[in-house]
Phi, psi and omega in degrees: 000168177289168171288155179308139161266119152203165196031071157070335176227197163247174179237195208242359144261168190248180179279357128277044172273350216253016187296291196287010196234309200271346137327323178245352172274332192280335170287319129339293189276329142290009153271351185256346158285283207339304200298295166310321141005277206265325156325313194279337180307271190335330209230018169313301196307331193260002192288340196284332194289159172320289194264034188257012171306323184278288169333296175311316188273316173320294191313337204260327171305308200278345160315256154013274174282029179276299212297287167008283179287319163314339173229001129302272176019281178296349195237346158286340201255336177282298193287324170324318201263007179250150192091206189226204191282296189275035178189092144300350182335303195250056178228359178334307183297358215269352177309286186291010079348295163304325190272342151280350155318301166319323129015262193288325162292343178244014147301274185321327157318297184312314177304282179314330137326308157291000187260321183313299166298316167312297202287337171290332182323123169288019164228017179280126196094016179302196176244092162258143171304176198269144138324164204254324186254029180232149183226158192295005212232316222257326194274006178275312201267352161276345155324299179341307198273348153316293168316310183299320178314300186281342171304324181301294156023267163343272206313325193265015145275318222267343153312288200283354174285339194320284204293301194314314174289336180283347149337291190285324193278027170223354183259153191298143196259350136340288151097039187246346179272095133304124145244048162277168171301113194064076181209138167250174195350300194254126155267015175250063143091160204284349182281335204278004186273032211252112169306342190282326184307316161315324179267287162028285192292321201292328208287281184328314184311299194287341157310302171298337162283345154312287147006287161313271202316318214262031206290352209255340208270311190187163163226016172306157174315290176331266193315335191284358197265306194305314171312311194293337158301308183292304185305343169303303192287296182267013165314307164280354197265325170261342196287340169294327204279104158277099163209148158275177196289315203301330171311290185310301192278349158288311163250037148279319166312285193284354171274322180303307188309292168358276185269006148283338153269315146010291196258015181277146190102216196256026170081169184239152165315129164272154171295211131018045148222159244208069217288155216254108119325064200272348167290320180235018197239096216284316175300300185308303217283322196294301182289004163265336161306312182285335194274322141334329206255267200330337169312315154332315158279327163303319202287326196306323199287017179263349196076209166336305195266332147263349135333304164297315159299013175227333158237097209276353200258304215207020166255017163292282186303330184279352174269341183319289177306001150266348194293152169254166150314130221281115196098288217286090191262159188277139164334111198077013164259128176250154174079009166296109177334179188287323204256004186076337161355314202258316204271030161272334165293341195253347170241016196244310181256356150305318193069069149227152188290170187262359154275336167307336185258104185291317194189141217201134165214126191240042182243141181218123154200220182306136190012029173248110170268151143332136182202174190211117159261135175226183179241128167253104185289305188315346182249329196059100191196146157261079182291120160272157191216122216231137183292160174207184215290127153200002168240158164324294195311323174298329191280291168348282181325318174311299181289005164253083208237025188258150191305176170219174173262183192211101216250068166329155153283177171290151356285024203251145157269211178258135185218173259204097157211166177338122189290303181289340155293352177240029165238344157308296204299301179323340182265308168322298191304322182278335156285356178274317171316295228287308163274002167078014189330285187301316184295312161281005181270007169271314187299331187268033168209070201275141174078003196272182158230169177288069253203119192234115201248168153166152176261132181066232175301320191250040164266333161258325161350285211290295213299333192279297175350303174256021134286333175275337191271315187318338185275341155290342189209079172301349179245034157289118169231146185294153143240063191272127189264126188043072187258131163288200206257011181202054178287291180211168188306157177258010127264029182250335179284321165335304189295324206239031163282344162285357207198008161232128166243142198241101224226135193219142176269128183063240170260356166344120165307310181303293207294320204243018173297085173211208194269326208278295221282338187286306171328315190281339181272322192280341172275305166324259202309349168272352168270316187296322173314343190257330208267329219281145191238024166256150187297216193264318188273352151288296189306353169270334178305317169301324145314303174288317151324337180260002142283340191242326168256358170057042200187097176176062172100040189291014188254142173231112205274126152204166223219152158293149178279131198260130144003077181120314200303146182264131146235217170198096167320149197244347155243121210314158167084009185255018182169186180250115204260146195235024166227016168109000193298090171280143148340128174245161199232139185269171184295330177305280209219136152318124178307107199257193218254326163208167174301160168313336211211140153288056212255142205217172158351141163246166171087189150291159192221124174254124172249123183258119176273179169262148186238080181059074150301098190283154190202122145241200170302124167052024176224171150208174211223130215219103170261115187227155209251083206284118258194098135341060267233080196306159167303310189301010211270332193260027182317334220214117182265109186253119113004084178242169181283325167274029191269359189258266189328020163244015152307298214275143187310306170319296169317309191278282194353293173279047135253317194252026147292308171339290207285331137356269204300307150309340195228324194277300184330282316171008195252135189293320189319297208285007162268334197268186201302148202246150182259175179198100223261146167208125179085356173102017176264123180316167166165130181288114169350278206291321148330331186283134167282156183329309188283301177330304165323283201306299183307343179277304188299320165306342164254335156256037158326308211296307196305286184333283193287343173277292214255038220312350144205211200220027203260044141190160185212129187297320177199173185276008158280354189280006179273004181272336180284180166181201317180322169294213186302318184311333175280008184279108180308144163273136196107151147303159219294134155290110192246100113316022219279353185245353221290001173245354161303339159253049160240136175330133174287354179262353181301127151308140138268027154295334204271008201261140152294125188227132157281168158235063199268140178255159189240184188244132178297163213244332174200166181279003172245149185304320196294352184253010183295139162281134186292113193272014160291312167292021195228335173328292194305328172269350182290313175308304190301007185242016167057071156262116170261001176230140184232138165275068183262137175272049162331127150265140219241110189227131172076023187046015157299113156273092162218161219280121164239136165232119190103218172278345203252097143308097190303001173098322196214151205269168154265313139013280158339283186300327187288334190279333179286294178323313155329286189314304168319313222260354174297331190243013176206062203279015193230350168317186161199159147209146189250169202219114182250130171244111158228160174329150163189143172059176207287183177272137153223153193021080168235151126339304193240210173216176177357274162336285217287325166290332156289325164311330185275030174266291158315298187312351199283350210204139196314128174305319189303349208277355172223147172267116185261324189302147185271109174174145173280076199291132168283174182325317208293326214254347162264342188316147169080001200249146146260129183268101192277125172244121181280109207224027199224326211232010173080019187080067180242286147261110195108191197275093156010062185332300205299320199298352172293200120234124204235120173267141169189090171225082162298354184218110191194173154265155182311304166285006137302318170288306184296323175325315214273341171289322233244345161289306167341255183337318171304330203288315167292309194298341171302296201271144205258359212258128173306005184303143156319092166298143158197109193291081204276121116306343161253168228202157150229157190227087334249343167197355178283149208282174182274337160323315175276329163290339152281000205278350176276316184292309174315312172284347162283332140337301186297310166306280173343293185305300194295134182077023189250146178223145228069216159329128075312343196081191167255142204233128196241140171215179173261129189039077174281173171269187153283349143328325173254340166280308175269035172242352162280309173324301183299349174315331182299350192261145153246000000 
């Protein structure tokens, strides 16, 4: 409803706004008779000394005007809850009320002066003689009440500086509503009654409070341009609304209800989309793969600080070992602290070596973002990664959202996008020309391609970019994660549907977000505000329960306007308004309802909806659905409770690993030969030259060698460890791939030496998981012939979990790489021990029955299933599945081994016990298993540092010993230690 009139102007609040304040001012204010009360109780004995004579009339005062304020309080607060928003009718009294509150507040000032000057007064507690009925015990507790006093004092100024400022942030900042008597609407002079003259005044308000708010970003020409621009854009945007702030956030409360009932139930049909086939669908699963690999790099340009917001327990300590020296920045960071703090972030959530970063710029302001080129060997691409809101300055840029054009060369045409993203991307674009960026980040990456992310803002950034790039890097493709809704024209979203994919979650705001979809949400909420027949202060109660508990009132009562009934409309022109309230208009162009030009989405858009979301009291259960997606799909901005938290990077991040992991794993496409695809053209792996193949395995040296396949993780502190150069054996990768083809084919392979290596998770979030599909192929080729996998069994799934910490990847994933190594190495064997891990969800079958049909996906002769210890002649080519999960019903009876895993021990308890193992095997003449775990944890020490100790005695140990050993499984071996255990097979 409009705002209240009272003492002469109106303010920014309504007369029902006033529940919940004088509700808490009336709970206040009776704790404060009480409190005085129980004062006066106290300090009875005392009334006879001289100076508790002042004190008695003071105490009887505040009384008084407590009672007082306690019954307005209340009757402000009664009338306040009656009517609705737009029928004030029966709120009449509460005007006239305030002014006797006021009143009664400016009693109390007086009163709190006078409380002031007592307890400060210099003779108050003198040596005045004692009264004949008063004792040194009873004029003693009035110092107390003095001390009390002032203590009281203290507080009910800093109450009152309290109220003054919520005074100045409510009083109309126009100064343009009068209602004294013979005065008109506008009190300034005969133009103010001119609407345009008015959005003038509306305009400058909202200038100054840019100003205000940005006072910290600049005060240069650029930013005063930037202001008068934001300040246009909403001048125009609020000058229809007779509303207050608290109006606007009640019907958000009732469009949130709206569609909360709505969506109840088994979810409703999307329009205009296209659901994502990531089990068979070869096309669908490779571009959520990749939108997926690449995600990583949007997230890495946020640094540090979201590495810390995502791991609140142990990502502090885990950035230390990126940290520099103070000065000594690496070749090509620019704006980087003294310690490096940000590119130590940018390699912490990347996993990337520091030869991987061609260039870094960390300087941020007005339409300047942070970005990173970096080199991605697994795709072979050179990426850029563009920052997206985390400064003042950035939030400007959003809001500097009216189109601007934009002029391709020929044959591409003119098109619309975003001003302020294309006044970013133009400085970006010009340091990369200007330094030669791109061009040495080709020379260290011959053959790579061009790949350009980014989240949120610089999710339309990267998409305007490689619109300016593409006619120089025509096989460049886009990744943009949550890009807002209003980058470019819709024939400019057409246009980059070859070459940008967009991938946004749920209700996201930001995606749905324009000037166009806010017109449309400010016409939603002024209907749902007129139709709705509850006050204000239910619908906020109910609002807020039904965000946080999803249980509260599911009904959304809303009633038709009656024949007569008076109200007060909340956007001009939905009625005849009765309190003077005109429209301002701008001077230019009449306010039209949206801009001329539309701007939407760019690319293809994969949107993961909600799919029958289940809800109860205080819990919900989130299913999501990956989704082909038209732009117009994002017109309408609907009021949800997760539409700001379906934003955020960490969020999307863990959706669509979900949708990963649930939809993908298990898809026949990810058996067959795997490709390696840039910009969406397939190419084949196995296509690649010899040298290309070496330089590939050589950049994912950093994945290989510490961690030659990951399939355990000691604990969830071990998760602050990982993974950079420091795990790097000196020398080069050992490559072995064949080394079991010279063993006699009747040789049992208990009788064989085998490594194992486990690795340490690399972080506590999915995004920092290693892809374990890219690590197979080198962990064999360094020659590990044992795999420890771990499986959870979820959803009728097998995926590799250890604990609770999901790994990114299926066993499917693993099986399908092992095939391939043993499809071009037919004469290898490996072997696997598989078991259960962390509890079971939503399945179907059980175990079992889901790892046979995991197996059933791939010709049953490619494994050995029988519980028997099979020789070399009868596994080649096989994978020998050791059974830990059904007592050997498929495959060999893990228990049937003999195995040291005396994991929580101290190092020298351990190495005893390794190095008897072993012997113990290297002994026994018996086809039996051996199988040796070396690695351990020791009470907060790390697992890195428990090899770096354990190993090279190990290595020592090994070397030059011949037979039997068994399988011997550590951590982080070198390539040294991997083949001088291989060579024990030899004599």
């Amino acid at each position: 409803m409009p705002a209240i009139e009272a003492c002469c102007r109106k303010w920014e609040f309504a007369s029902d706004d006033l529940v919940f304040p004088f509700f808490a001012a009336l709970i206040f204010r009776i704790l404060c008779l009480f409190g005085t009360l129980v004062a006066v109780g106290y300090f009875r004995e005392s009334y006879g000394c001289p100076e508790s004579r002042l004190l008695i009339g003071f105490t009887f005062s505040v009384i008084a005007i407590i009672m007082v304020a306690i019954v307005v309080d209340f009757f402000i607060m009664v009338f306040s809850a009656r009517g609705t928003i737009v029928r004030p009718g029966a709120r009449w009294p509460v005007k006239h009320l305030l002014h006797l509150r006021l009143l009664a507040f400016q009693l109390e000032i007086v009163l709190l002066i006078v409380g002031t000057v007592i307890a400060f007064k210099p003779d108050i507690g003198g040596t005045s003689a004692t009264p004949k009925n008063a004792t040194d015990t009873d004029c003693l507790k009035t110092g107390q009440a003095i001390t009390l006093i002032r203590i009281i004092s203290g507080v009910d100024w800093c109450v009152l500086l309290i109220l003054v400022v919520v005074t100045l942030m409510y009083l109309d900042p126009l100064r343009c509503y009068s209602t004294r008597p013979n005065r008109t609407i506008r009190s300034e002079g005969p133009d103010e009654t001119d609407p345009q003259q008015y959005w003038i005044r509306e305009q400058n308000t909202w200038e100054k409070r840019f100003k205000v708010a940005c006072c910290i970003t600049g005060r240069d020409d650029e930013h005063q341009v930037a202001y008068k621009e934001m300040a246009q854009l909403f001048a125009n945007f609020f000058g229809d609304l007779n509303a207050v702030p608290s109006d606007i956030a009640a019907g958000l409360a009732l469009l949130q209800k709206k569609h909360l009932v709505e969506s109840r139930g088994e979810g409703r049909h999307h329009a205009m989309s296209v659901p994502l086939d990531l089990q068979n669908c070869r096309e669908d699963g490779e571009a959520f793969k990749r939108s997926l690999h690449y995600l990583k790099y949007a997230l890495a340009v946020y640094t540090w600080s979201l590495h810390i917001y995502m791991n609140l327990k142990c990502g502090l300590c885990s950035l230390c070992r990126y940290l520099t020296v103070c000065g000594s920045h690496p070749e090509g960071v620019v704006g980087d602290n003294c310690c490096g703090c940000n590119m130590a972030g940018v390699r912490r959530v990347a996993q990337l070596d520091e030869d991987d970063v061609v260039y870094a710029s960390f300087d941020n302001g007005l339409y300047q973002s942070p970005f990173l080129v970096l080199l991605d060997h697994a795709y072979r691409s050179v990426v850029v990664s563009i920052r997206g809101t985390l400064s003042m300055g950035d939030v400007i840029t959003d809001l500097i959202a009216n189109p601007q054009p934009i002029v391709l060369p020929e044959p591409h045409s003119q098109y619309s996008v975003h001003k302020g993203m294309l006044r970013t991307v133009e400085r970006i674009r010009d340091k990369l020309i200007e330094e030669n960026i791109l061009e040495r980040a080709f020379e260290r990456g011959a053959g790579y391609k061009l790949v350009i992310v980014g989240h949120s803002l610089g999710a339309g950034c990267a998409a305007i970019l490689g619109l300016l790039l593409r006619p120089t890097y025509p096989d460049l493709h886009c990744y943009c994660y949550s890009p807002p809704g209003t980058v470019i024209d819709d024939q400019g979203a057409a246009y980059t549907e070859a070459f940008v994919t967009s991938t946004t979650l749920g209700h996201d705001l930001v995606s749905h977000s324009s000037i166009h979809t806010f017109n449309t949400l400010k016409k939603d909420l002024s209907g749902a505000i007129e139709r709705s027949s509850k006050p204000k202060y239910r619908i906020f109660l109910e609002g807020g329960l039904e965000t946080t508990c999803w249980c509260v009132g599911r009904q959304v009562v809303f009633e038709e306007k009656a024949a007569g009934d008076e109200t007060q409309p909340i956007l001009a022109g939905d009625g005849t308004h009765t309190t003077g309230f005109v429209p301002i208009i701008s001077p230019d162009v009449a306010k039209s309802e949206e801009p001329a030009e539309v701007l939407f989405v760019p690319g293809r858009i994969i949107h993961l909806v909600d799919a029958g979301a289940s809800r109860g009291c205080c819990s919900s259960q989130r299913t999501l659905e990956p989704h082909w997606a038209h732009r117009s799909r994002f017109k309408r901005i609907e009021v949800t409770p997760g539409m700001v938290r379906d934003h955020f990077p960490d969020v999307i991040s863990a959706a669509m690993n979900t949708v990963w992991a649930e939809r993908a794993i298990q898809g026949q496409w990810m058996m067959q030969k795997d490709v390696v695809t840039n910009g969406g053209t397939p190419k084949a792996r196995d296509n690649r030259s010899m040298e290309g193949e070496a330089q590939f395995a050589t950049k994912t040296e950093l994945i290989a060698q510490p961690t030659i396949l990951f399939l355990d993780i000691l604990n969830c502190l071990c998760t602050c460890n990982s993974d950079d150069s420091r795990f790097k054996t000196k020398g080069s990768a050992a490559i072995v791939p064949g080394w079991v083809q010279s063993i006699h084919e009747a040789v049992p392979i208990g009788t064989q030496t085998m490594t194992l290596a486990r690795t340490v998770k690399l972080g506590c979030s999915c995004y920092q998981t290693v892809t374990v599909y890219l690590n197979c192929l080198s962990l064999i080729r360094s020659g590990v012939r044992f795999f420890d996998i771990r499986c959870r069994h979820s959803n009728n799934t097998l995926l590799i979990h250890h604990d609770m910490c999901y790994q990114n990847a299926s066993l499917t994933h693993v099986l399908s790489e092992v095939l391939k190594f043993l499809d071009g190495h037919p004469t290898e064997a490996v072997l696997m021990r598989i078991r259960e891990e962390y509890k079971a969800k939503d399945n179907t079958v059980s175990f079992l029955e889901s790892l046979r049909g995991c197996v059933g996906c791939f010709p049953q002769e490619r494994f050995w299933l029988q519980n028997a210890v099979p020789t070399l002649g009868e596994c080649r080519g096989k994978i020998v599945v050791l059974d830990n999960f059904s007592g050997g019903f498929m495959g060999i009876d893990w228990k049937s081994a003999d195995i040291e895993d005396t994991w929580d021990t101290d190092p020298d308890d351990k190495w005893n016990r390794v190095t008897a193992h072993i012997e113990k095997a290297q002994g026994s003449p018996s086809d039996e298993l051996y199988i040796t775990f070396a690695s351990f944890i020791h009470r907060i020490t790390l697992p890195r540092d428990l090899a770096r100790s354990l190993n090279p005695k190990l290595h020592s140990f090994v070397s030059g010993r011949k037979g039997k050993l068994g399988i011997i499984v550590c951590d982080f071996p070198g390539p040294k230690l991997i083949s001088d255990i291989i060579a024990c097979n030899f004599a």
